[in-house]
C-alpha positions in Angstrom: -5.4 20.5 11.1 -6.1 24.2 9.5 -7.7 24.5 6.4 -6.8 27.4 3.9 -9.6 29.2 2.1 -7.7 28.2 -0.9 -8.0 24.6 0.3 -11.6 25.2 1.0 -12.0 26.9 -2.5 -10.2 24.1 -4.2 -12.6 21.0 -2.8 -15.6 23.7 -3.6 -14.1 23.3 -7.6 -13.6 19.7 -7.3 -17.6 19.1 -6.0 -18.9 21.4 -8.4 -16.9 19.8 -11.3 -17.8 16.7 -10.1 -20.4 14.3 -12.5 -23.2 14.1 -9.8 -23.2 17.7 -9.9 -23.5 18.3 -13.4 -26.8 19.0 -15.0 -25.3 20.5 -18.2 -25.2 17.9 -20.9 -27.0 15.4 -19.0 -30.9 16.9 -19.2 -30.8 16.2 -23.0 -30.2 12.5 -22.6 -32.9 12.4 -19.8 -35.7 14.0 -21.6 -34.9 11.9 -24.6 -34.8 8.4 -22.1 -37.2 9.3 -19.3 -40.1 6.9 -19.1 -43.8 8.0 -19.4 -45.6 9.9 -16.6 -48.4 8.2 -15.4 -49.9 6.0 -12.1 -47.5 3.1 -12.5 -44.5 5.3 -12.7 -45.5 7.2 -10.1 -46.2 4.1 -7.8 -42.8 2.8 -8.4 -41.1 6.1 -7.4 -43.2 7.2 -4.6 -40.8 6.0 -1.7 -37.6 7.2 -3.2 -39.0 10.7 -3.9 -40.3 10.9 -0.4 -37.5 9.6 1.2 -35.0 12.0 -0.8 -37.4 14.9 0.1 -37.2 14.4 3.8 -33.4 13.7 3.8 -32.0 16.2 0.9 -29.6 17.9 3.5 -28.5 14.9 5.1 -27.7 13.5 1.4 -26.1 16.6 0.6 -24.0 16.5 3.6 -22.7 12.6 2.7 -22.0 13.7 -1.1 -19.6 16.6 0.7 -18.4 14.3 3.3 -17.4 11.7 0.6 -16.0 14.0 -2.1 -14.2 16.3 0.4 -13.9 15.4 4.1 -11.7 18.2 5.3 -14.4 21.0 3.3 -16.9 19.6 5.4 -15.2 19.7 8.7 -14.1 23.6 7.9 -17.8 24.4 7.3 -18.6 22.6 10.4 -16.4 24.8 12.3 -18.0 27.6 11.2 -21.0 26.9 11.4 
């Protein structure tokens, strides 16, 4: 099937306006609940950090792919 750009801009708005995308409103009730740096912290949270740095654009690709499956076939066909 053809995707518009209107289509395309429209599932652009929905991710965008979507919570996991929001940091606005959200930093203020993580600086007031985030835990303490220090050594245990950092233990706990090594893997996850490492494993999200090595596979940011595959996680940003299944956060597309789940919110709007025919924007991520149009940028695939451009790409």
């Amino acid at each position: 099937s053809v995707v518009t750009s209107t289509a395309v801009s429209e599932m652009k708005e929905v991710i965008l306006k979507h919570p996991f995308t929001q940091a606005l409103g959200r930093m203020e009730r993580f600086e007031t609940e985030r835990p303490e740096p220090g050594q245990e912290f950092f233990d706990r949270h090594r893997k996850l950090y490492g494993w999200v740095m090595g596979n940011d654009e595959a996680i940003a690709k299944e956060f597309v792919l789940s919110q709007a499956p025919d924007l991520y076939a149009a940028v695939e066909l451009v790409s």
